[in-house]
C-alpha positions, 0 to 999 in steps of 0.5 A: 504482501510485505514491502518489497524493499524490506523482502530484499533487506535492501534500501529504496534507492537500491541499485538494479545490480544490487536487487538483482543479488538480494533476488538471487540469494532468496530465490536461491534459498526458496528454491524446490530443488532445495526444499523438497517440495514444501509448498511454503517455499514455493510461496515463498520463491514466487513472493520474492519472484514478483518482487524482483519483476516488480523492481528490475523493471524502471517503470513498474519500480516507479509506480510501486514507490509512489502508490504501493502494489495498488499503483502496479495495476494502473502501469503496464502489465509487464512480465510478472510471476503469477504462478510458480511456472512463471517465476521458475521461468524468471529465475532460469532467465537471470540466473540459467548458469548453475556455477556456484549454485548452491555455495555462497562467496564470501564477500567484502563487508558492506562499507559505509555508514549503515543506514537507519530503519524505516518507520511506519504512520498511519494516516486517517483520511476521510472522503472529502480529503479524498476529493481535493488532497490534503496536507497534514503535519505529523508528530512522530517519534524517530531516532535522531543523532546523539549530540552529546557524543556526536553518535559516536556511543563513546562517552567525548574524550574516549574512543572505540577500538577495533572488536577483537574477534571479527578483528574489524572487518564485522563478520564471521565466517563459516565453512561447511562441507555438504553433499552440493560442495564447500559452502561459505556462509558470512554473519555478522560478528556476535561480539561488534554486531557488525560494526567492527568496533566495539565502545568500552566507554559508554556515552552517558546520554544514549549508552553507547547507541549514539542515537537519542528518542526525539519527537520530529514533526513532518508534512504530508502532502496527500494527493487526490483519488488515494484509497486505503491500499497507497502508501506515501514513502518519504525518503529520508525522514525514518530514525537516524543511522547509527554512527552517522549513518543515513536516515531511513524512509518514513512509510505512511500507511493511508487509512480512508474511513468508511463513509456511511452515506456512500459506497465506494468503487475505485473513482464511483460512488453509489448513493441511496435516495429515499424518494416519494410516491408522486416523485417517482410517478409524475417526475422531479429535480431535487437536491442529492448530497454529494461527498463534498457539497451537493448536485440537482438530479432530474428524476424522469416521470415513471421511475421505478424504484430501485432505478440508477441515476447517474450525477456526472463527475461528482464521484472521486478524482483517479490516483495520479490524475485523469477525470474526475468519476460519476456519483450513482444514484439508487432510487428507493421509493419511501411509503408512507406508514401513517396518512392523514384522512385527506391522504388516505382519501387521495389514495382511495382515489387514485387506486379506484382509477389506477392500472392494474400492477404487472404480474411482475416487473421484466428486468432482464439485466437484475439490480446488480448487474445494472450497478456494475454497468452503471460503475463500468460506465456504460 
């Protein structure tokens, strides 16, 4: 699903007042009764539905800013639209009145320096950095200020003057008669896009964009217990606005390799060890590796293959804190294929004076069940 903030073309410190009208107008646009039923648009009015959920509540908001839709599952499950009936229901709460239901007001141009555009990082991430967290520094290329023209865009002793078209308010209004009444609809001037000044004289540096292409460095302080579905937001650290305007976001996206020797599940790992016939038969401790070092796991005498051992608190830390999750241990019993003469004669021996095997192995609860009880922590 696309970042929520960006669904509502809004800022990340967005006001709730502010949200709730970003909603509106979506939902409004998504709603059935104007499209006939297109099943697109109802996909569409519960996507935006779940955003707005999401952001008017503080504490579901906080959560997302911090983790991304991953970190929605660790809060509370709070009144989220699961299905279409449920976010018709969330519109009729905040928006029951019809009024001007189907018009649009013409409102102010947002005043204020308009702010820059977020860019987006990935960062690779193994499991070890997984265990204890890491710092990184990024090299990244971002839009800074002009310094030659002060990010005007005008070329220093030249000034911008007011677009003769929107006569610089940077809009455009148009007036449509319909079925449902007079609709307004506001866009932004073709001729000043929006800024309600146009440059005549160009800055020779960054041809009247008042921003220059720079390379930044930024540190990342990654915490424990992340997975590839987080993401980290740092406010303020994306492109330079222009004409002064305020910095976007920089939104790094967290990538954690697979890591062969494991499998991972949320805080637990499952592990395969390869183990010998005597091992398993007359009981040992051995050394097993773990994902930053390695652990002693006694192997009960009788262990049959295919048997999980449990290594506690060897896994990987819970996002946000908490303990740290157990590392599984399958047991896989190694047959030899080749055996030296004195092998073979032990063996020999060993079959001559052995219990017959079961017709089959009772195992009431069957390997995968006993994994998802051994990941559940039972």
């Amino acid at each position: 699903m696309a970042d929520f903030y960006e669904l509502f073309r809004v800022r990340r410190d967005a006001s709730a007042e502010d949200i709730k009208k970003a909603y509106r107008k979506l939902a409004l646009q998504y709603h059935p009764d104007r499209n006939e039923g297109s099943k697109e648009a109802e996909e569409r009015f519960k996507q935006v539905t779940r955003a707005y959920e999401v952001l008017r509540d503080p504490d579901q908001r906080a959560l997302y800013d911090r983790y991304g839709e991953a970190g929605l599952a660790r809060g509370p499950a709070g009144a989220q639209a699961h299905d279409f009936s449920d976010a018709l229901e969330v519109f009729m709460r905040d928006f029951g009145g019809f009024g001007d239901l189907f018009g649009t007001r013409a409102g102010s141009r947002r005043r204020g320096p308009t702010r820059g555009q977020n860019l987006r990082v990935r960062l690779p991430l193994t499991l070890s950095d997984v265990v204890n967290g890491v710092r990184r520094t990024l090299k990244i290329q971002a839009l800074d200020p002009c310094d030659h023209c002060g990010s005007s865009g005008a070329e220093p002793g030249t000034e911008p003057r007011s677009c003769p078209t929107c006569g610089g308010t940077g809009e455009e209004r148009l007036v449509q008669r319909s079925v449902f009444g007079q609709m307004v609809s506001v866009h932004p001037c073709r001729t000043c896009r929006g800024e309600g000044l146009v440059i005549e004289s160009l800055c020779r540096r960054c041809h009247g964009e008042g921003l220059v292409r720079a390379e930044i460095e930024v540190e990342i302080e990654v915490p424990p217990g992340v997975s590839s579905e987080n993401f980290i937001t740092m406010r303020g650290r994306g492109n330079a606005g222009p004409r002064g305007g305020p910095r976007g976001d920089l939104i790094v996206t967290l990538d954690v390799a697979d890591d062969p020797r494991f499998v991972r599940d949320g805080a637990q790992l499952l592990y395969e060890l390869p183990v010998t016939v005597g091992q398993t038969v007359l009981g040992d401790e051995v050394e097993v590796l773990t994902v930053d070092g390695s652990a002693r796991l006694r192997i009960p005498p009788g262990t049959q293959s295919g048997e999980l051992l449990r290594v506690r608190e060897q896994g990987l830390p819970e996002l946000g804190g908490g303990r740290r999750g157990d590392q599984i241990v399958r047991v896989t019993v190694w047959i030899p294929e080749h055996l030296t003469t004195e092998q073979e004669r032990l063996y020999r021996a060993i079959r001559s004076v052995e219990d017959e095997a079961p017709e089959r192995i009772v195992d009431r609860k069957g390997f995968w069940s006993r994994v998802k009880e051994a990941f559940g922590g039972g």
